[in-house]
C-alpha positions as a Markdown table, in Angstrom:
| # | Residue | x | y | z |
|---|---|---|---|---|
| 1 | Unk | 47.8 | -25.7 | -42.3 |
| 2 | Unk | 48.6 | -28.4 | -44.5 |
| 3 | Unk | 45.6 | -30.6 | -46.2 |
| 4 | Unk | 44.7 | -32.5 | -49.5 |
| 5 | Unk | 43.8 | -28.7 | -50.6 |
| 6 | Unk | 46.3 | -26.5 | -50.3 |
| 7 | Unk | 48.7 | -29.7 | -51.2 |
| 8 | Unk | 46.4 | -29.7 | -54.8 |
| 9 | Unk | 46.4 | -25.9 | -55.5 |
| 10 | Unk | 49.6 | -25.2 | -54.2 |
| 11 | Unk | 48.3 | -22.6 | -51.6 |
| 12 | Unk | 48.9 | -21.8 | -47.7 |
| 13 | Unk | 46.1 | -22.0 | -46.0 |
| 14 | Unk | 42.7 | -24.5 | -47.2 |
| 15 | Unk | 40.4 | -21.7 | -47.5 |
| 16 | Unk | 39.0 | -20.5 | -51.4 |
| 17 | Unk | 36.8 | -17.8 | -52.2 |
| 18 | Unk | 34.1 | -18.8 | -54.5 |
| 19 | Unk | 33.4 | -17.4 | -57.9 |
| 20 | Unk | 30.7 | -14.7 | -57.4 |
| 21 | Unk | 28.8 | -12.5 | -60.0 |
| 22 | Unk | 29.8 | -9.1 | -60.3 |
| 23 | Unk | 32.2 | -10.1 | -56.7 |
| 24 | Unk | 34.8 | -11.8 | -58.2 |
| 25 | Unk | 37.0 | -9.2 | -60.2 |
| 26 | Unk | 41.0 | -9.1 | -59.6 |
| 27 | Unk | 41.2 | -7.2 | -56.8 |
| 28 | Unk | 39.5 | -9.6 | -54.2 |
| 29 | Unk | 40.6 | -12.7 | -55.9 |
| 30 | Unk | 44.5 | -11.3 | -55.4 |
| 31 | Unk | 43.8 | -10.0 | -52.1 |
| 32 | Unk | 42.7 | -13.6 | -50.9 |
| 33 | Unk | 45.3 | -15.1 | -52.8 |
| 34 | Unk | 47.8 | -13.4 | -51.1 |
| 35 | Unk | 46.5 | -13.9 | -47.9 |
| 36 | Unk | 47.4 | -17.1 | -48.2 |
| 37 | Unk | 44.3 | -18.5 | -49.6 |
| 38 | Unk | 43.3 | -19.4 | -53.0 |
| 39 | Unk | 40.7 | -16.0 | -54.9 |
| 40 | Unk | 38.8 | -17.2 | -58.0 |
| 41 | Unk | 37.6 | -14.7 | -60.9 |
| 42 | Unk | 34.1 | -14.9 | -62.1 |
| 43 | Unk | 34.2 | -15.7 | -66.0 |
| 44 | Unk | 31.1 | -14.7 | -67.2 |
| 45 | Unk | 31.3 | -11.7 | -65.2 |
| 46 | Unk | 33.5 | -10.7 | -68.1 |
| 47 | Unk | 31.8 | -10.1 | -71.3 |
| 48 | Unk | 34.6 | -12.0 | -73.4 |
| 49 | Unk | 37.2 | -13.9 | -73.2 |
| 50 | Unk | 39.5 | -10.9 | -74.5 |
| 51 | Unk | 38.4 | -8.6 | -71.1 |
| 52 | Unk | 39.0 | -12.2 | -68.8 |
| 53 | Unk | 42.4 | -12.6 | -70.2 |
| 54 | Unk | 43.0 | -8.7 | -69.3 |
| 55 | Unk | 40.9 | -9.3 | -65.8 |
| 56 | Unk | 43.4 | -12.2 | -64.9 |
| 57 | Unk | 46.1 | -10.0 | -66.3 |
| 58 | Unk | 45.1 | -7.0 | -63.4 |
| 59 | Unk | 45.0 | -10.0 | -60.5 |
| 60 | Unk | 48.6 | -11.5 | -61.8 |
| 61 | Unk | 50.1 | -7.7 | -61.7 |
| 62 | Unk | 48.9 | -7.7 | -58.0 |
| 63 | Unk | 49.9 | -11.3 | -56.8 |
| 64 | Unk | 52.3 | -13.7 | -57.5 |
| 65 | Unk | 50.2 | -16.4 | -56.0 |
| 66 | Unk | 48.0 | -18.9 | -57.7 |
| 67 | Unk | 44.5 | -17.7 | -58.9 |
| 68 | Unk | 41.9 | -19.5 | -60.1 |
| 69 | Unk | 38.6 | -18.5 | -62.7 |
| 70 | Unk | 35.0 | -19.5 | -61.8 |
| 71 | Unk | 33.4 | -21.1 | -65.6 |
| 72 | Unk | 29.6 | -21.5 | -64.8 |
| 73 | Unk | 27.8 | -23.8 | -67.8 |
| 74 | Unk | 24.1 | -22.4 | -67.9 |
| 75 | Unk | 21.8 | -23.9 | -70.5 |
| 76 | Unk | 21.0 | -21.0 | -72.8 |
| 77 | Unk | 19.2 | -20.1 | -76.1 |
| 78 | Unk | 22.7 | -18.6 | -77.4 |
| 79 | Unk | 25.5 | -20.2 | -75.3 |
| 80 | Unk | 28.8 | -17.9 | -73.9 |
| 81 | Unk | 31.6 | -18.2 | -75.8 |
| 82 | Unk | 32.6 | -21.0 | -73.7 |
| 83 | Unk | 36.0 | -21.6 | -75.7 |
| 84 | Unk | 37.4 | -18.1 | -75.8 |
| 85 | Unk | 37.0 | -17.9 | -71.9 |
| 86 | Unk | 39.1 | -21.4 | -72.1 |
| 87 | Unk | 41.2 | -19.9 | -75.0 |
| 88 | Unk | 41.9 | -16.7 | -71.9 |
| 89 | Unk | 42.4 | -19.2 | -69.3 |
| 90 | Unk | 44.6 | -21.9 | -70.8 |
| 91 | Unk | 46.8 | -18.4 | -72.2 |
| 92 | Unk | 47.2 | -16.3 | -69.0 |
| 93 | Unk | 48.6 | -19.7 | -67.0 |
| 94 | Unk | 46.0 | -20.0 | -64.7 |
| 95 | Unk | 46.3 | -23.4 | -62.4 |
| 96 | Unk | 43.2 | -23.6 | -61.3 |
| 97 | Unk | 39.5 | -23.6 | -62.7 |
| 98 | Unk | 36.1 | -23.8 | -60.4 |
| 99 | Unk | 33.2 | -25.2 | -62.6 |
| 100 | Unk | 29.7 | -24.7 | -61.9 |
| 101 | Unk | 26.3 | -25.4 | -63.6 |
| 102 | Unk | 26.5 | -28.1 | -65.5 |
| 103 | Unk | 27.9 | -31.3 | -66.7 |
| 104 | Unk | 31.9 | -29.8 | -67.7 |
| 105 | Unk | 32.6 | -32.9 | -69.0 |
| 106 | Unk | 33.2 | -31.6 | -72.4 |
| 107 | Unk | 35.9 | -28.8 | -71.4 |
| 108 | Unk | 37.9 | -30.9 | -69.1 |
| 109 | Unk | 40.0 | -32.5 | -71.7 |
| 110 | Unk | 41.2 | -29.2 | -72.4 |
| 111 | Unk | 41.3 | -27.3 | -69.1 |
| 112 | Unk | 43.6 | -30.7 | -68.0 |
| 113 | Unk | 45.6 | -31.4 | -70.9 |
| 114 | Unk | 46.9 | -27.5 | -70.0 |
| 115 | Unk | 47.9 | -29.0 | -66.4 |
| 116 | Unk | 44.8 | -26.7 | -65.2 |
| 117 | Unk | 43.2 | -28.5 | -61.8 |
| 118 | Unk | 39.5 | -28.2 | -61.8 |
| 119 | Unk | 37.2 | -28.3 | -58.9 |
| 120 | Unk | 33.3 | -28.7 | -59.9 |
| 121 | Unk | 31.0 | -27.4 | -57.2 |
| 122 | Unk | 27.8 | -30.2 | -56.4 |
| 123 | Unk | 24.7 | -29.8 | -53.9 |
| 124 | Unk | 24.6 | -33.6 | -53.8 |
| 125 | Unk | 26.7 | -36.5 | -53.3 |
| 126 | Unk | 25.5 | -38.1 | -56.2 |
| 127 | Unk | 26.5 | -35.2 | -58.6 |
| 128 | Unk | 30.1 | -35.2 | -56.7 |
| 129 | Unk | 31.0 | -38.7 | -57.3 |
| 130 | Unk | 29.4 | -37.9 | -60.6 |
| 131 | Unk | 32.5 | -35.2 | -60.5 |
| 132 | Unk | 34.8 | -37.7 | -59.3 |
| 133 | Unk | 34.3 | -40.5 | -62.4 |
| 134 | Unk | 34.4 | -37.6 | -65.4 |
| 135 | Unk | 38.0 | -36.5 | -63.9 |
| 136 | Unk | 37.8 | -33.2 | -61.9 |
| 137 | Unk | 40.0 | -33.0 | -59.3 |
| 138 | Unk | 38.1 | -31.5 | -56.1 |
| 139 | Unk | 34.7 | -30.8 | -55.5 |
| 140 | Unk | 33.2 | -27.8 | -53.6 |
| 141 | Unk | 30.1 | -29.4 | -51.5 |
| 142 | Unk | 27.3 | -26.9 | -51.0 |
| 143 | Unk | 25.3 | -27.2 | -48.8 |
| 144 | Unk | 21.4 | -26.2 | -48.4 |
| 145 | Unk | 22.8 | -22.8 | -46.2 |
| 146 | Unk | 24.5 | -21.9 | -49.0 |
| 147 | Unk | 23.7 | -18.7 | -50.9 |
| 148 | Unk | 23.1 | -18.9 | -54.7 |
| 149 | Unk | 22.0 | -22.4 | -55.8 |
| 150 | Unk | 21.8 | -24.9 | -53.1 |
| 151 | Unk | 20.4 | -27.2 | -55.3 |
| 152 | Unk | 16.4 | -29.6 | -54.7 |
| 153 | Unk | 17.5 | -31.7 | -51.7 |
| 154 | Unk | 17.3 | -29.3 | -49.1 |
| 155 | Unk | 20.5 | -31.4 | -47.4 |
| 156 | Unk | 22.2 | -29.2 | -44.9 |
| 157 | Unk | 26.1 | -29.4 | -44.4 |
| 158 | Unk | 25.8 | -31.3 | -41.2 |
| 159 | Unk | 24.8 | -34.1 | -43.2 |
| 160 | Unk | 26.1 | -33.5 | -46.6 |
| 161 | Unk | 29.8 | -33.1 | -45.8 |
| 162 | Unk | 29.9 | -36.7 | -43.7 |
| 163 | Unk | 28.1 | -38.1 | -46.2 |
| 164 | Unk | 30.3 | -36.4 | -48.6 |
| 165 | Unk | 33.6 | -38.0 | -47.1 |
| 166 | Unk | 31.9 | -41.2 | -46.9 |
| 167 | Unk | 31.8 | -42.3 | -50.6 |
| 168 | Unk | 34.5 | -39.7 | -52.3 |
| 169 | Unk | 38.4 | -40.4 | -52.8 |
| 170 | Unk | 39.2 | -36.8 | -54.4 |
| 171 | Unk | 39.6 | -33.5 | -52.1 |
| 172 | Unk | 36.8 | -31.6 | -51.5 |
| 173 | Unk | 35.7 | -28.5 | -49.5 |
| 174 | Unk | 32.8 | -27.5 | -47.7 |
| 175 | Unk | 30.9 | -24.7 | -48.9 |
| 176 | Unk | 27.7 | -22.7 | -47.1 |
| 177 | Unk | 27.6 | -21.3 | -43.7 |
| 178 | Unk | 31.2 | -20.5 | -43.5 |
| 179 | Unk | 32.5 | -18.0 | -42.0 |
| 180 | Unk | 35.3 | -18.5 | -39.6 |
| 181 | Unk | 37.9 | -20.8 | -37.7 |
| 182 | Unk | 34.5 | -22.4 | -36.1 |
| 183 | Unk | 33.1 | -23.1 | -39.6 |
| 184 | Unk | 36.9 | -24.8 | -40.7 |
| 185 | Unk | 37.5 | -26.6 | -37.9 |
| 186 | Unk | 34.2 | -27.8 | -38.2 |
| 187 | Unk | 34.1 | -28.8 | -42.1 |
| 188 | Unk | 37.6 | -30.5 | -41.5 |
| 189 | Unk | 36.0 | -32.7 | -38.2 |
| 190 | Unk | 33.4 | -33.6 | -41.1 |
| 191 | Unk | 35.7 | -34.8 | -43.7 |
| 192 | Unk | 36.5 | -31.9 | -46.2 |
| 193 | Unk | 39.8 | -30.5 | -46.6 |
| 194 | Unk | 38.9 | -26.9 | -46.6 |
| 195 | Unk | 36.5 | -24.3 | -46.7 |
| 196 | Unk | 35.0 | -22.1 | -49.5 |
| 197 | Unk | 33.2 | -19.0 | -48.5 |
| 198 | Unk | 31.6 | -16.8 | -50.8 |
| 199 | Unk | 29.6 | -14.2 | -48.8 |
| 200 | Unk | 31.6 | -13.6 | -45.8 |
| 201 | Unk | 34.5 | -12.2 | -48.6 |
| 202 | Unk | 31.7 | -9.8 | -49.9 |
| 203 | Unk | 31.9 | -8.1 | -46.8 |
| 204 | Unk | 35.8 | -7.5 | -47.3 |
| 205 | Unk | 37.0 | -3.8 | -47.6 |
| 206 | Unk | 38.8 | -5.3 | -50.8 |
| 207 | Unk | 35.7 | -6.4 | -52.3 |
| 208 | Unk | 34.5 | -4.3 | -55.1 |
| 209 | Unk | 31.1 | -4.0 | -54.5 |
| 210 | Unk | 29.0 | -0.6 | -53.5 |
| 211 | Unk | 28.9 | 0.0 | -49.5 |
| 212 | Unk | 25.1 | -0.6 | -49.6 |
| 213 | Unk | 25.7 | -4.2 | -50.2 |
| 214 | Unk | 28.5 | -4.9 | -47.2 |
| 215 | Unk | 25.7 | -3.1 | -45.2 |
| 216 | Unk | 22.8 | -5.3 | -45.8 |
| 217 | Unk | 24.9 | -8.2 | -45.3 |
| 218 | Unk | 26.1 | -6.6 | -41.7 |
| 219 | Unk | 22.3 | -5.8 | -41.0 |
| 220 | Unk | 21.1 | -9.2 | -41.9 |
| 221 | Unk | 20.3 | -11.9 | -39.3 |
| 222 | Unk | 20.4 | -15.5 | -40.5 |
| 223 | Unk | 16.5 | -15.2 | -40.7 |
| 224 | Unk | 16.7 | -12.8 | -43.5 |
| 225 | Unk | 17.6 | -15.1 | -46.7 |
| 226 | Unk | 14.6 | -16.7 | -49.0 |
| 227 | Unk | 14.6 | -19.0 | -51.6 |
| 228 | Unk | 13.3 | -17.8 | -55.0 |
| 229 | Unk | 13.1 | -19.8 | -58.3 |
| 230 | Unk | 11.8 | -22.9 | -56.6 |
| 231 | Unk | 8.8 | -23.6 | -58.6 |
| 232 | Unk | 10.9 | -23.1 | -61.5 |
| 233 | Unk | 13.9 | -25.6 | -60.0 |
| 234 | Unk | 16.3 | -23.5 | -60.6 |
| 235 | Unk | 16.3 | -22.7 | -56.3 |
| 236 | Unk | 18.3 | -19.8 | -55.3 |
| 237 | Unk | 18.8 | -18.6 | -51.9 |
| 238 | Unk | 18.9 | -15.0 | -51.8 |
| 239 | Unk | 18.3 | -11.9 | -49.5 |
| 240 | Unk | 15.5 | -10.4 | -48.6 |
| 241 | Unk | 14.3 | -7.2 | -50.4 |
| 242 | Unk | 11.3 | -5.4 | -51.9 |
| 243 | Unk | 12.1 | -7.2 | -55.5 |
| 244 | Unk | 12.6 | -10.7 | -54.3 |
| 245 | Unk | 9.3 | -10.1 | -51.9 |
| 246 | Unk | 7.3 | -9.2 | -55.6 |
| 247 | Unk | 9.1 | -12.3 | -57.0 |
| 248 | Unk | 7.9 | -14.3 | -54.6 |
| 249 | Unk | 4.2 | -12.8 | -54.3 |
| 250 | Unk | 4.3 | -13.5 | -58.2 |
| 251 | Unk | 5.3 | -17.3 | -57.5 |
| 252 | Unk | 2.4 | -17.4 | -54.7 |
| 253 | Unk | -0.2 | -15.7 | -57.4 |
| 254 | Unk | 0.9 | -18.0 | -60.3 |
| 255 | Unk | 1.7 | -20.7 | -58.5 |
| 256 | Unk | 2.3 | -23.9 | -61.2 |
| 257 | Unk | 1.4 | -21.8 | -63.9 |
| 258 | Unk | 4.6 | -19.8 | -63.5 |
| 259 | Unk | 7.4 | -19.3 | -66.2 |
| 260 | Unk | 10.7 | -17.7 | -66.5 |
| 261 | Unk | 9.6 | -14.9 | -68.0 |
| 262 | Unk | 7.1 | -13.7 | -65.5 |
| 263 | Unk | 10.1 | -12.5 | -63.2 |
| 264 | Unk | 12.6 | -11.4 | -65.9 |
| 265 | Unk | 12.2 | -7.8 | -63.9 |
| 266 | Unk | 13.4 | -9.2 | -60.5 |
| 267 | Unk | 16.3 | -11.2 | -62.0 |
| 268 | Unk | 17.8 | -10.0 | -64.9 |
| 269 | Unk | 20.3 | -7.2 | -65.1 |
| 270 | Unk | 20.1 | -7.0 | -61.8 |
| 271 | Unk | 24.0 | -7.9 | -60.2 |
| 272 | Unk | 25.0 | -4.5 | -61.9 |
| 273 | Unk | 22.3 | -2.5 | -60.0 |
| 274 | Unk | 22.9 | -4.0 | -56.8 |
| 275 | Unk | 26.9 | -4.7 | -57.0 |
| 276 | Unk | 27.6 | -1.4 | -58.5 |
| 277 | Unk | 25.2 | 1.1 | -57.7 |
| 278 | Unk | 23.9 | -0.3 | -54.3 |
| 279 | Unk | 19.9 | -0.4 | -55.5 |
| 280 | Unk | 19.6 | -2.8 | -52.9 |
| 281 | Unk | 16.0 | -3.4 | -54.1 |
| 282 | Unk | 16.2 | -3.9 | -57.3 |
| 283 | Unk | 16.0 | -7.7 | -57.4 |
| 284 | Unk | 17.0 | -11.3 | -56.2 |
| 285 | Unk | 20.9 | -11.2 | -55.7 |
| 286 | Unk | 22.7 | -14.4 | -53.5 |
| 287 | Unk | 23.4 | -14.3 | -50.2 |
| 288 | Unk | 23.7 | -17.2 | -47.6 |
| 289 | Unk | 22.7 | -17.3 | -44.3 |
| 290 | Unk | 25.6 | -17.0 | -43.0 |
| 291 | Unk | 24.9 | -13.1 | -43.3 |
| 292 | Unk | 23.7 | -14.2 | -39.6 |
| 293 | Unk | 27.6 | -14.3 | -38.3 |
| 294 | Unk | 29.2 | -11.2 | -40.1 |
| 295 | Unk | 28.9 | -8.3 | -38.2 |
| 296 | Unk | 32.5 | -6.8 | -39.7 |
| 297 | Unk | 34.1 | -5.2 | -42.5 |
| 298 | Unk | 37.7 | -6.4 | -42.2 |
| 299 | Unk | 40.8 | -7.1 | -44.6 |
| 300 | Unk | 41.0 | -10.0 | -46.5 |
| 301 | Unk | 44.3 | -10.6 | -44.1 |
| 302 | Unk | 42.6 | -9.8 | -41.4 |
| 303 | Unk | 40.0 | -12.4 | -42.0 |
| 304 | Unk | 41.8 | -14.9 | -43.2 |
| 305 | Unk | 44.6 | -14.3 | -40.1 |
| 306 | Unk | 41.7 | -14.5 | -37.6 |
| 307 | Unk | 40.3 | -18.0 | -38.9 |
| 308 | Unk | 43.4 | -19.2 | -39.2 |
| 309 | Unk | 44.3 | -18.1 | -35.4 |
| 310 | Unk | 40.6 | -18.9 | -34.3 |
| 311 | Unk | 41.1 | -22.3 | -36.1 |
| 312 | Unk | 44.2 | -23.4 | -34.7 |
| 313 | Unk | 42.9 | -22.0 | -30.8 |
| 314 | Unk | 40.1 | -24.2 | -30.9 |
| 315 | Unk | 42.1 | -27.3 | -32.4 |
| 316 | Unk | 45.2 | -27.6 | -29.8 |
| 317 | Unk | 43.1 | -26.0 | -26.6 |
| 318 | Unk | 39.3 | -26.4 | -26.7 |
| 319 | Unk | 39.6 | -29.5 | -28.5 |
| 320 | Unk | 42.8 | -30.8 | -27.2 |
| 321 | Unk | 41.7 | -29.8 | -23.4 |
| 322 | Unk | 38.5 | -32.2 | -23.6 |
| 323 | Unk | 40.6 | -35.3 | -24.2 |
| 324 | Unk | 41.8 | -36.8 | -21.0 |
């Protein structure tokens, strides 16, 4: 399939897997990638730039396709090292950079000047034309199904992705509540040029996560997501466990009153529990409601075979048949 996506990153089929904490290590990201699809590494996954630059390393030595690194920009007391995750980067040839968090207006100069495409990831239209004027190249739109941080307009992708193609001129992808050739069929009816899933690729047999996780996500229903941190706005949509329910009776007891540090035990360190040693109730971890459509375990070829066949079935017969 041939769009404004996979022209930009030089990939096969529109489809990205997002940058994910404690998700996104070489093994997925090369197993999309060469599936045809474009796998991201999470940066601050990696505690320096030194183990990035030997985590990109581990995906080249298993793909010869283009990978890209997730860089998330979090206000903190003491910042990441921000320019040895760049200095790894810019050194191991990646192509492509996904940008999250905040304002990356400051790193682009760099990222670019290396012939590095970046795609930013918005909740709004108004921060993806903000995307558009600083430079990036594509935006990921995520909408309020989304898992992680959908952001404090509530605007589902219905909405947000016509909307969206209404007022931008760069690519973009859709992002929350995909899940298969339904989902990309329907983001590309809507405007985008693609499709970036982040939880269906947790449930992947490639993904390196603890079989605990991949289980909750096959038990949950699209009722079984909440979103924490609201009070706070710093919204994150997460599944439903015994630590988010005490986060959330904390928010409920405190109310206005709450700070950060009130639910430090519910939210940090908690990716490593939960990722690696399947304490599924150890704390707030993201998961979209799209949990409600994954009810397998496949390949990442296997997935990304079937969306592409689903895809193209719908497109030249169901779609094609209704026109007279």
């Amino acid at each position: 399939m041939k769009t404004r996506i996979t022209e930009l990153f030089g990939i096969e089929r529109p489809i990205i897997q997002g940058g994910m904490h404690y998700v996104g290590f070489a093994e997925l990201a090369a197993a999309v990638s060469n599936a045809g699809g474009l796998g991201i590494i999470t940066g601050l996954t990696q505690p320096s730039g030194k183990h990035l630059a030997d985590e990109i390393r581990r995906a080249q030595a298993m793909t010869d396709k283009p990978i890209g690194v997730n860089l998330t920009f979090l206000p903190a007391v003491t910042p990441p090292d921000y320019p040895g995750y760049i200095d790894a980067i810019i050194g191991a040839g990646v192509k492509v950079v996904e940008t999250a968090g905040n304002n990356p207006a400051k790193w682009l100069p760099r990222l670019q000047d290396a012939g590095i495409k970046v795609i930013h990831k918005c909740t709004s239209v108004r921060h993806a034309l903000k995307a558009e004027s600083i430079g990036c190249d594509a935006v990921s739109v995520d909408g309020f199904e989304c898992g992680g941080h959908p952001g404090e307009d509530d605007v589902p992708n219905m909405i947000l992705l016509p909307r969206a193609a209404d007022e931008l001129k760069i690519p973009f992808v859709a992002s929350g509540g995909m899940a298969d050739g339904r989902s990309l069929v329907a983001a590309l009816a809507m405007g985008a040029d693609g499709m970036n899933m982040g939880t269906r690729f947790i449930a992947t047999q490639e993904a390196p996560v603890h079989p605990n996780v991949k289980q909750a996500i096959l038990n949950a229903s699209e009722l079984d997501t909440r979103l924490v941190m609201r009070p706070l706005r710093n919204t994150e949509r997460v599944l439903v466990n015994a630590g988010v329910e005490r986060l959330l009776e904390k928010e409920r007891a405190l109310g206005e009153k709450i700070e950060f540090k009130d639910i430090l035990p519910e939210v940090a360190g908690v990716y490593p529990k939960i990722m690696r040693e399947g304490q599924m109730d150890a704390g707030a971890w993201s998961c979209g409601m799209v949990a409600g459509l994954i009810d397998d375990i496949p390949t990442v070829q296997e997935l990304l075979d079937r969306i592409m066949a689903q895809a193209e079935a719908i497109i030249r017969q169901r779609l094609a048949g209704m026109l007279d």
